[in-house]
PAKOLKOL-964046 format. One record per residue (C-alpha): residue number from 1; residue in three letters; x, y, z. Coordinates in pm, whole numbers. Layout:
# PAKOLKOL-964046
{NUM; 'ALA'; {X; Y; Z}},
...
***
This chain:
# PAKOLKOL-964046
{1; 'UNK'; {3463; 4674; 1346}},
{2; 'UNK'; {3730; 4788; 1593}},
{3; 'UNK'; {4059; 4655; 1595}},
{4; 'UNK'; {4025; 4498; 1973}},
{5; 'UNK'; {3660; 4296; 1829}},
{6; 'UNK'; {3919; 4184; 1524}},
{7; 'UNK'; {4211; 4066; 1755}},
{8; 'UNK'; {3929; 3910; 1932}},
{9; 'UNK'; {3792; 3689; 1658}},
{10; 'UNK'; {4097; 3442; 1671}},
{11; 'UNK'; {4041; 3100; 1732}},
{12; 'UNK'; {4310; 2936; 1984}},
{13; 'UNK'; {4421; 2720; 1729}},
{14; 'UNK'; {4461; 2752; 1364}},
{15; 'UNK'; {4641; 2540; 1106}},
{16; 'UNK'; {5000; 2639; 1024}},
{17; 'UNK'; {4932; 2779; 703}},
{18; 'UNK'; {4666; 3057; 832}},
{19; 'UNK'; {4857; 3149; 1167}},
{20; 'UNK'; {4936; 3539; 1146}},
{21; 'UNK'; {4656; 3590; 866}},
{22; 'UNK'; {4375; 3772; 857}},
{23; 'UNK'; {4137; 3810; 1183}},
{24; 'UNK'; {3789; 3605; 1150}},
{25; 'UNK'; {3500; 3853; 1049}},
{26; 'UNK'; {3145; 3897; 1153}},
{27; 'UNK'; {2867; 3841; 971}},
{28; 'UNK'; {2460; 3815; 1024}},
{29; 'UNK'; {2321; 3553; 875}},
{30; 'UNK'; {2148; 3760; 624}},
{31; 'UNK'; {2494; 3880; 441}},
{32; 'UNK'; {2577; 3456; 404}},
{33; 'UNK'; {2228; 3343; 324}},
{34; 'UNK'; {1955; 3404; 60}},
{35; 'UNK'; {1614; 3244; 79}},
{36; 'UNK'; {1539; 2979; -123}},
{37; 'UNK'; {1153; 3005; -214}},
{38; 'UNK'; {1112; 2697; -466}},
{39; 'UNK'; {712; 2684; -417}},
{40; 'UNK'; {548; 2421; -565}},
{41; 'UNK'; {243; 2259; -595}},
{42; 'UNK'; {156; 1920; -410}},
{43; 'UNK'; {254; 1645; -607}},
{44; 'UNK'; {-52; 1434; -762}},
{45; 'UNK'; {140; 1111; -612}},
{46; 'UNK'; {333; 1022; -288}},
{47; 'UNK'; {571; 1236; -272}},
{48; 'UNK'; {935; 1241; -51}},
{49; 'UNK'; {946; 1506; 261}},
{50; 'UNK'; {1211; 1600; 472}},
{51; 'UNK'; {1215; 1640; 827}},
{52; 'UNK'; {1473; 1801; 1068}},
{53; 'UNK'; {1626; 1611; 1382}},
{54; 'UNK'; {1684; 1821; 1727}},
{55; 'UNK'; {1995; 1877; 1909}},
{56; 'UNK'; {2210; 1919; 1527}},
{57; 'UNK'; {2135; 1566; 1403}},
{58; 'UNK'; {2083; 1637; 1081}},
{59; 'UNK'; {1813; 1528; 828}},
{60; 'UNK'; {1581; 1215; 843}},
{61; 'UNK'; {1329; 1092; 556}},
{62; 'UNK'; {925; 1075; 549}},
{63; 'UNK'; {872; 876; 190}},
{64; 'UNK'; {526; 848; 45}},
{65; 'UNK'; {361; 1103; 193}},
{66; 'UNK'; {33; 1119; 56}},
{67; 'UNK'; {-109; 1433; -94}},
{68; 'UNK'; {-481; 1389; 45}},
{69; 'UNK'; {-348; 1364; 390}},
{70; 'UNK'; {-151; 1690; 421}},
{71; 'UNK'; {-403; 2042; 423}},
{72; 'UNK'; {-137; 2212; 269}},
{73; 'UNK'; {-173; 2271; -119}},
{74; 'UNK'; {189; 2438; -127}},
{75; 'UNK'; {529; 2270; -80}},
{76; 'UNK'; {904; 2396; -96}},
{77; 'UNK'; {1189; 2216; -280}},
{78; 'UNK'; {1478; 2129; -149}},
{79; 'UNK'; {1834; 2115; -313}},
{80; 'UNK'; {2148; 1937; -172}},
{81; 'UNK'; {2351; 2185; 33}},
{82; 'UNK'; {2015; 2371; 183}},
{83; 'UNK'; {1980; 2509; 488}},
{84; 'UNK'; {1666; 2384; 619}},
{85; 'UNK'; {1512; 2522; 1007}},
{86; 'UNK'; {1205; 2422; 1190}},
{87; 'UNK'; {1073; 2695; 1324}},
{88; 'UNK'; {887; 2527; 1565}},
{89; 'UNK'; {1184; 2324; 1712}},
{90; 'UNK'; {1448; 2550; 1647}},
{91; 'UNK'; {1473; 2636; 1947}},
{92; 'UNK'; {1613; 2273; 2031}},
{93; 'UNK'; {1825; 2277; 1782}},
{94; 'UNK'; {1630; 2145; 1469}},
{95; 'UNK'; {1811; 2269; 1170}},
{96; 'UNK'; {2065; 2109; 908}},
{97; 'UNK'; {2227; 2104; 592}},
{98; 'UNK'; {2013; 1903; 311}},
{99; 'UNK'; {2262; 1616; 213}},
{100; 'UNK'; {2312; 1420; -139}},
{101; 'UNK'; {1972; 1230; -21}},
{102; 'UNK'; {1742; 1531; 51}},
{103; 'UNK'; {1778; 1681; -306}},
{104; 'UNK'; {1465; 1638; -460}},
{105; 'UNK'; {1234; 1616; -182}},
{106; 'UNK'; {992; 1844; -54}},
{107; 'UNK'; {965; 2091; 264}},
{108; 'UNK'; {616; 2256; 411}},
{109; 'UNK'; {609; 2635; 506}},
{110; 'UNK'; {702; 2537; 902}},
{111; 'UNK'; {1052; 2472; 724}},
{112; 'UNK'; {1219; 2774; 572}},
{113; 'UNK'; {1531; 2680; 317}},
{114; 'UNK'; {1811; 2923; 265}},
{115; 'UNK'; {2062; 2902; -38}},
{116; 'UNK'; {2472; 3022; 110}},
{117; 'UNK'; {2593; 3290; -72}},
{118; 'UNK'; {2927; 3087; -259}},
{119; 'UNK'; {3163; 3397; -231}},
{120; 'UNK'; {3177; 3436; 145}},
{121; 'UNK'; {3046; 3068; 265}},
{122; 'UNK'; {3112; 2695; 274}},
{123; 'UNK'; {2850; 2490; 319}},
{124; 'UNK'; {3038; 2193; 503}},
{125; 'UNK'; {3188; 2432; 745}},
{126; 'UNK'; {2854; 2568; 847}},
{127; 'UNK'; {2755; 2240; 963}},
{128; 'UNK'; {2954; 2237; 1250}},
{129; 'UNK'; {2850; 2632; 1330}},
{130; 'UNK'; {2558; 2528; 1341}},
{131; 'UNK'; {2570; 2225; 1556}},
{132; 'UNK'; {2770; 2425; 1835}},
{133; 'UNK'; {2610; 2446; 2123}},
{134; 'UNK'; {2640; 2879; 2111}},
{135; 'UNK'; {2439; 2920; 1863}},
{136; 'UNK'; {2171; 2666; 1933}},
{137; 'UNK'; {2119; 2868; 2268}},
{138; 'UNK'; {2086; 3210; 2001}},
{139; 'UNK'; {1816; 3037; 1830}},
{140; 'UNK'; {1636; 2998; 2190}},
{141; 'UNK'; {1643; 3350; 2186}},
{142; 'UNK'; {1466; 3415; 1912}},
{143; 'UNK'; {1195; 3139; 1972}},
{144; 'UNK'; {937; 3284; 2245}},
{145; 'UNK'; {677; 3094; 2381}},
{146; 'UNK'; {561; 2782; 2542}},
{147; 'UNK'; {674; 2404; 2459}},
{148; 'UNK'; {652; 2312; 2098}},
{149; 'UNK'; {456; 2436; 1814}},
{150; 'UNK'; {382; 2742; 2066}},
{151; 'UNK'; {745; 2845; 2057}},
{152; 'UNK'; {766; 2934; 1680}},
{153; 'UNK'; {1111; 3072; 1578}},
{154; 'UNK'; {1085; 3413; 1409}},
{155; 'UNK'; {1275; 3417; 1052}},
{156; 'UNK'; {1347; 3750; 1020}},
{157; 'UNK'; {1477; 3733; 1375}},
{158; 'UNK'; {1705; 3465; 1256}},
{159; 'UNK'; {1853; 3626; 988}},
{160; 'UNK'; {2030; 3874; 1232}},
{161; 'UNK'; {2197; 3631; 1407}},
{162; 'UNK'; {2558; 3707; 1430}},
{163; 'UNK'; {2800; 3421; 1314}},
{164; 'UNK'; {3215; 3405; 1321}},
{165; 'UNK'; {3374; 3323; 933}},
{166; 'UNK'; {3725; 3272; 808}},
{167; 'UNK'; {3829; 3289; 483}},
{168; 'UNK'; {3655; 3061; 191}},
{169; 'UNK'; {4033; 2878; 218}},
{170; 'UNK'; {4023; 2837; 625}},
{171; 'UNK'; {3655; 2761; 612}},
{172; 'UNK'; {3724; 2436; 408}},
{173; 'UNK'; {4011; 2332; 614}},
{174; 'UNK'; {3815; 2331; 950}},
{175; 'UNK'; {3554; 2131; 762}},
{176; 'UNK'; {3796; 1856; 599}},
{177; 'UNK'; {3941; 1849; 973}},
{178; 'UNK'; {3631; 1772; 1128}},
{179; 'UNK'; {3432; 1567; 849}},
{180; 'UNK'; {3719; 1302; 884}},
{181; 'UNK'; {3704; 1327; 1277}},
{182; 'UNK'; {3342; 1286; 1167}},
{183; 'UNK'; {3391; 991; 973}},
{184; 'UNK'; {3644; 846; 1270}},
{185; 'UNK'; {3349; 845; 1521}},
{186; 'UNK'; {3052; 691; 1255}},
{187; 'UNK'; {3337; 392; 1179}},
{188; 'UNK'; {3371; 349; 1527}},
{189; 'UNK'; {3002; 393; 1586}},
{190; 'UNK'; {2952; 94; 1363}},
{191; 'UNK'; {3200; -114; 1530}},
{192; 'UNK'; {3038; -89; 1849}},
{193; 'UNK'; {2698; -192; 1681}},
{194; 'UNK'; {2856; -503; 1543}},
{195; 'UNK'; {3000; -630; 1850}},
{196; 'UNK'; {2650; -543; 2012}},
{197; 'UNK'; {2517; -774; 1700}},
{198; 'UNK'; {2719; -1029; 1758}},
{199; 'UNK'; {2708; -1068; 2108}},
{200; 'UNK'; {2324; -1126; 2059}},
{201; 'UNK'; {2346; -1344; 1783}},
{202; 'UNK'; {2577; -1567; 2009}},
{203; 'UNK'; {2415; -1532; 2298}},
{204; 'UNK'; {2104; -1690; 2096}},
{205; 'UNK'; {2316; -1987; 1965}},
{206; 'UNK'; {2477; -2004; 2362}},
{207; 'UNK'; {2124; -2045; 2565}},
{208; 'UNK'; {1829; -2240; 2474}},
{209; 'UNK'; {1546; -2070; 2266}},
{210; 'UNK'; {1218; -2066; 2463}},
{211; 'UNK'; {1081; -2421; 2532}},
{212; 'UNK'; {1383; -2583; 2475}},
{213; 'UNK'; {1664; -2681; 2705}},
{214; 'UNK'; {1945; -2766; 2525}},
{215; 'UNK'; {2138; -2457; 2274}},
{216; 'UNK'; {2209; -2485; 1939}},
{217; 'UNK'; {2525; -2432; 2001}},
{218; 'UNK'; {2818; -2604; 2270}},
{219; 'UNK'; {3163; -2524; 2304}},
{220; 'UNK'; {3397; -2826; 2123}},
{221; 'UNK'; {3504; -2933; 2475}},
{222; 'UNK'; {3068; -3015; 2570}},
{223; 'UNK'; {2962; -3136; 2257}},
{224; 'UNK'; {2839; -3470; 2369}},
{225; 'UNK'; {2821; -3412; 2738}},
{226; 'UNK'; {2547; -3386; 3013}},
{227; 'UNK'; {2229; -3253; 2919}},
{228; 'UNK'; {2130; -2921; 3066}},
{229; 'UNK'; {1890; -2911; 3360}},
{230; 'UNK'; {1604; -2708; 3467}},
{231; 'UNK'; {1565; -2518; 3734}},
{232; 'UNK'; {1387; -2249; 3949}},
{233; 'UNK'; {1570; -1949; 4001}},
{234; 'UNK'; {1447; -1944; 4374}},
{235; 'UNK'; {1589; -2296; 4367}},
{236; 'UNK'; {1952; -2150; 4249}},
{237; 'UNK'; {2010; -1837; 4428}},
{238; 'UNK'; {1952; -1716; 4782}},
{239; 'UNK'; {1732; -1414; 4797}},
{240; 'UNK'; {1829; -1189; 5063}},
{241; 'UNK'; {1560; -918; 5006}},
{242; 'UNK'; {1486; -905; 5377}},
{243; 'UNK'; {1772; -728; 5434}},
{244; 'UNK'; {1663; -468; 5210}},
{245; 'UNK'; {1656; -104; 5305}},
{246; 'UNK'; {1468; 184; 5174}},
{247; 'UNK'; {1570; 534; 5244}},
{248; 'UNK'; {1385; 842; 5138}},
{249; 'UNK'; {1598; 1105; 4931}},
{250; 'UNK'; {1543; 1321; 5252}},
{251; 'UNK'; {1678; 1097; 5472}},
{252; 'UNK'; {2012; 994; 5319}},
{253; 'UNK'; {2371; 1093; 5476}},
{254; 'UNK'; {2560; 1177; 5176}},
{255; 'UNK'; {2847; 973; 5140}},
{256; 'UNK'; {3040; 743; 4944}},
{257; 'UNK'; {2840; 437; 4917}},
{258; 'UNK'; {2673; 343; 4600}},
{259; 'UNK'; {2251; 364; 4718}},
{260; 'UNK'; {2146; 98; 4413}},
{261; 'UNK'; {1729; 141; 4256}},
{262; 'UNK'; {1585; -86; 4026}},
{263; 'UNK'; {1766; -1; 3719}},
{264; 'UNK'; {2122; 79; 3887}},
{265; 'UNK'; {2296; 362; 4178}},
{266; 'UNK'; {2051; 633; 4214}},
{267; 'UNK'; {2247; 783; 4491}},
{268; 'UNK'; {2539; 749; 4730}},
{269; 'UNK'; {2513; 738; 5149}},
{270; 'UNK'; {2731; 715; 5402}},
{271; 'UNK'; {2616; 350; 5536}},
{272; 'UNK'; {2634; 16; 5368}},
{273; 'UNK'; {2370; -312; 5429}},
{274; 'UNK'; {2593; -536; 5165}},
{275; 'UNK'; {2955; -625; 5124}},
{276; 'UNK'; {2985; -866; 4926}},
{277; 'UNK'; {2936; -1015; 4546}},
{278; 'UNK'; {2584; -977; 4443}},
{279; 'UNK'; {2357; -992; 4146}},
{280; 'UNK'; {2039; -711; 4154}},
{281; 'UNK'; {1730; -800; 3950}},
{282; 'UNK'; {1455; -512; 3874}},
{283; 'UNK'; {1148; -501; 4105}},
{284; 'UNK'; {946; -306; 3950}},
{285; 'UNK'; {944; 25; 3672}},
{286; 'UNK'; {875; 67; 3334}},
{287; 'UNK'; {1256; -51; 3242}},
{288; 'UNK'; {1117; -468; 3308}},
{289; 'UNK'; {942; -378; 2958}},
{290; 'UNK'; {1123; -134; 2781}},
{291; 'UNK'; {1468; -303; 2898}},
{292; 'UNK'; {1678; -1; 2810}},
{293; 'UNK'; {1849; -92; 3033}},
{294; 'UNK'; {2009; -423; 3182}},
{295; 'UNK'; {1732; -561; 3443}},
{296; 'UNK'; {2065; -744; 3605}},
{297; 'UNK'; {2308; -603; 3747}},
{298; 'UNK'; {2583; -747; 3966}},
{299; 'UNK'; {2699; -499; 4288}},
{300; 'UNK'; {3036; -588; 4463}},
{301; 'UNK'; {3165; -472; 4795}},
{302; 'UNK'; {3005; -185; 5031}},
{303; 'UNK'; {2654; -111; 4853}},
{304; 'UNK'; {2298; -23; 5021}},
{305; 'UNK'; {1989; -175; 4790}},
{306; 'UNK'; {1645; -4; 4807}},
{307; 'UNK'; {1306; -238; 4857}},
{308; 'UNK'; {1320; -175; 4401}},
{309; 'UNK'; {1545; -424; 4336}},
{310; 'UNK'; {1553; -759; 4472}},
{311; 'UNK'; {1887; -906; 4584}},
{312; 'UNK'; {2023; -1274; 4487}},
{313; 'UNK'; {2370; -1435; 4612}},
{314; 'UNK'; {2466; -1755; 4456}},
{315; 'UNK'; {2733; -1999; 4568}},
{316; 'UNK'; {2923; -1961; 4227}},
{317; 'UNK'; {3076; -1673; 4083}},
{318; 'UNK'; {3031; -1844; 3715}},
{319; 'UNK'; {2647; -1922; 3807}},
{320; 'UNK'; {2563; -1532; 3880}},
{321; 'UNK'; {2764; -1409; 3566}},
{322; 'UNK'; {2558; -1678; 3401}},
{323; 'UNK'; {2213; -1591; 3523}},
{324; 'UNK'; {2290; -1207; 3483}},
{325; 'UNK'; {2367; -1294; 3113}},
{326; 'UNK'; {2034; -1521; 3041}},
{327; 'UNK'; {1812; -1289; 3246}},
{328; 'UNK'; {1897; -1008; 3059}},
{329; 'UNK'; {1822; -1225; 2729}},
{330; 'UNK'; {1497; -1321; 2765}},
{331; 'UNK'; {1139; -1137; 2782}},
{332; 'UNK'; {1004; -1125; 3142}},
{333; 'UNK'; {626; -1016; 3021}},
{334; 'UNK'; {494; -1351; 3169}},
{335; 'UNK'; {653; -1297; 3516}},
{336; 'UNK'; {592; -913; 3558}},
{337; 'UNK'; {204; -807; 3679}},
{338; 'UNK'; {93; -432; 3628}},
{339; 'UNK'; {116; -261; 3248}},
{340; 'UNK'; {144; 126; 3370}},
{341; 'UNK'; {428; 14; 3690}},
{342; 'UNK'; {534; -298; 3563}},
{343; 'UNK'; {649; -508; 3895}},
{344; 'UNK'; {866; -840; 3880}},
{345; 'UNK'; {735; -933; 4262}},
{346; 'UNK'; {971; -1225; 4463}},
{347; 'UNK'; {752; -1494; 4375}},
{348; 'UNK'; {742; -1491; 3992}},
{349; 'UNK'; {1081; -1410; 4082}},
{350; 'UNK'; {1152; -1718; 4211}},
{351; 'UNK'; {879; -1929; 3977}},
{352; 'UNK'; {1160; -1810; 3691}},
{353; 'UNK'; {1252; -2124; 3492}},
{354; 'UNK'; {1651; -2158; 3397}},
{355; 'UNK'; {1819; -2396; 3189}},
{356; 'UNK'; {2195; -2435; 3289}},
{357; 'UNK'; {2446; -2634; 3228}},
{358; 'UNK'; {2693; -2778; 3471}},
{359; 'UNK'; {2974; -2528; 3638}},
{360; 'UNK'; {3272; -2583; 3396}},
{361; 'UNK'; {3006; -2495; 3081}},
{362; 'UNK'; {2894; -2214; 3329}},
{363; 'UNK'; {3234; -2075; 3338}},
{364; 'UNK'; {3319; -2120; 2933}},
{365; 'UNK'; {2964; -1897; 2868}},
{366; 'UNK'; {3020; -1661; 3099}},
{367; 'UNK'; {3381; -1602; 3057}},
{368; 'UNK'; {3314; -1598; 2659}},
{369; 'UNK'; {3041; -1334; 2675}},
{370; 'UNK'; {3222; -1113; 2959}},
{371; 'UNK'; {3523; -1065; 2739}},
{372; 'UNK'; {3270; -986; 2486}},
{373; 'UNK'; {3136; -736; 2706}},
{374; 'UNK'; {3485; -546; 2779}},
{375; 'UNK'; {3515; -540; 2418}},
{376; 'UNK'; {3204; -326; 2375}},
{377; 'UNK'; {3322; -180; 2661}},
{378; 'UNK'; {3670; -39; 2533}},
{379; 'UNK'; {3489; 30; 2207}},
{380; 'UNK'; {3224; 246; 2363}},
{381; 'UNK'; {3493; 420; 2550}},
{382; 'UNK'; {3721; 497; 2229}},
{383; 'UNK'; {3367; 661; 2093}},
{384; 'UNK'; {3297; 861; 2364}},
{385; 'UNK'; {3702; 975; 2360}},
{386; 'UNK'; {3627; 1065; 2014}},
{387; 'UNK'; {3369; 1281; 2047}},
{388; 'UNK'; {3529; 1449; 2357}},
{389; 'UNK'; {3786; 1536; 2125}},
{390; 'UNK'; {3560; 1675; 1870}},
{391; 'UNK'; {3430; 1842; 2160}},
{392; 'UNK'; {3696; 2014; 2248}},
{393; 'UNK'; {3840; 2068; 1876}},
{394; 'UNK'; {3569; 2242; 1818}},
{395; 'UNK'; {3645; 2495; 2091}},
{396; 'UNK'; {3980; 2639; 1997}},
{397; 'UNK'; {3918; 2650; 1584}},
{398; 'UNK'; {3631; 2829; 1658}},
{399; 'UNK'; {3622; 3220; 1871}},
{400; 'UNK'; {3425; 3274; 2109}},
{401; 'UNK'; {3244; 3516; 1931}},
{402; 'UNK'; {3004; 3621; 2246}},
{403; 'UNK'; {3330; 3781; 2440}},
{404; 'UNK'; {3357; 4006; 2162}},
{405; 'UNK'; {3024; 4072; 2169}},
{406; 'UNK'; {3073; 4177; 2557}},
***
């Protein structure tokens, strides 16, 4: 190795303690790993098997697989701290380090394990070598072939990949660093999932269940009061889908102006048909079903709406947050005609039933649930900051091994 490759195997950042030390080495994957061929034969009973997630996402579980159901007579255990790749989707990224859970359970020939040699390798910092992007795109390299179980990774091919290593001491610093960044973006993973729980599980006490009118639950201030009514939704909001206008991808003047679909902005033009407060309800696509996404949306100020979404203005600012909430809450399957285009047409539209409550009840849902909302909002937006950070961690403790390579 020349001394301009070892000057160029620094990372841009390093922790104090290793600043001035030795230059990262090279190595191909065959001086780190050894293969682990733990051959068995098929359990008699169901038995545990492991299976690898694409794009670096680790392990997931297949329990009680049945022996008479699997052609294979062989199988391959697996020990915690394995390297485990599936040839046939490593080119997407399908490999991982067996965890605590895995030990024990059982691998077919499509997944090759490899033990890491302990003087030269740490098995936590190899996860995140692994899950950068760089080398995924080397394992496309080495995985010809069509889509799928045609594009078969070849092993020895894999063992001469080229990977960047510190020292044992540097290797287990990087991973401490970015386990707890790690375990920073799963705690805040969960918080966003609770605040998604328990906006549902309020909204559920907040609006009637179906056939019934009345909630389970009423603000202290309600208790007591007016019953809720019933009423059309074409009864509640004006529908201004006339003024719809569709405009083929060819056709639109880029610009500024959010171009709005069924399921949100799909482009932006340089013309506007709306400017004003609005609330968008699907028309038609596989989303009325699926609901992936929200099948309200509100639009405000200078917008253009295709002929996929239909277009409702209501006298009340309260009333549209309100009817944005409940339609998003409830199943549509009764309303919507069509099972392989789904399509919410303006008269079931309009035939939609809503129980509501008077406008100061209105307002005490609707504000309750959108400061609900900009809490899952902010806490989405501290995850995503998170793993942009990892992100870009990532890039200066590790060297950009390629340029050497150049």
């Amino acid at each position: 190795m020349s001394n301009k490759e070892k000057t160029s195997l620094v990372p841009k950042l390093r922790f104090p303690e290793f600043l001035g030390t030795d230059s990262w080495g090279k190595k191909k994957l065959f001086d780190i790993l050894n293969p682990a061929i733990r051959e068995v034969a098929k359990p008699n009973s169901n038995y545990l098997a492991v299976g690898i997630r694409s794009h670096g996402k680790g392990t997931f579980h297949k329990p009680d697989q049945e022996p008479e159901k699997n052609s294979m007579d062989r199988l391959y255990l697996v020990h915690r701290d394995d390297l485990i790749v599936s040839i046939t989707f490593a080119w997407e990224g399908a490999i991982a380090i067996a965890g605590d859970a895995d030990h024990g359970a059982y691998v077919s020939h499509r997944f090759p394990t490899y033990e890491f040699k302990s003087s030269m390798s740490t098995p936590a910092f190899f996860r995140y070598v692994f899950s950068n992007s760089a080398f995924t795109y080397k394992l496309t390299l080495i995985s010809p072939g069509g889509a799928g179980r045609n594009r078969v990774m070849n092993k020895k091919d894999f063992l001469e990949i080229s990977v960047a290593i510190p020292s044992l001491l540097e290797q287990q610093k990087i991973a401490d660093c970015l386990s707890s960044l790690d375990q920073l973006i799963a705690a805040q993973a969960r918080k966003v999932d609770a605040l998604k729980t328990y906006k549902n599980g309020l909204m559920q006490q907040l609006f009637p269940r179906e056939g019934e009118i009345q909630p389970r639950l009423r603000f202290p201030e309600f208790r007591g009061g007016e019953a809720w009514s019933v009423g059309k939704l074409g009864n509640i909001a004006e529908n201004l889908d006339n003024r719809r206008v569709p405009i083929t991808s060819s056709d639109r003047e880029i610009g500024d102006i959010p171009y709005y679909g069924a399921s949100g902005i799909v482009d932006y033009v340089k013309d506007f048909i709306f400017d004003e407060d609005l609330l968008c309800v699907s028309e038609d696509g596989a989303n009325l079903l699926a609901r992936t996404y929200p099948i309200a949306f509100p639009i405000s100020g200078k917008t253009w709406v295709n002929n996929h979404a239909h277009v409702l203005k209501f006298e009340h600012a309260c009333t549209q947050k309100f009817i944005e909430i409940y339609l998003n809450s409830i199943k549509l399957d009764d309303f919507t005609t069509g099972m392989a285009q789904p399509k919410l047409n303006k008269a079931m539209l309009d035939s939609i039933p809503i129980p509501h409550p008077d406008i100061p009840e209105q307002q005490r849902i609707a504000g309750c649930i959108t400061a609900l909302d900009e809490l899952v909002t902010a806490a989405l937006q501290g995850l995503d900051d998170l793993k942009t950070h990892k992100q870009g961690l990532m890039q200066k403790l590790f060297p950009n091994l390629d340029s050497s390579e150049s």
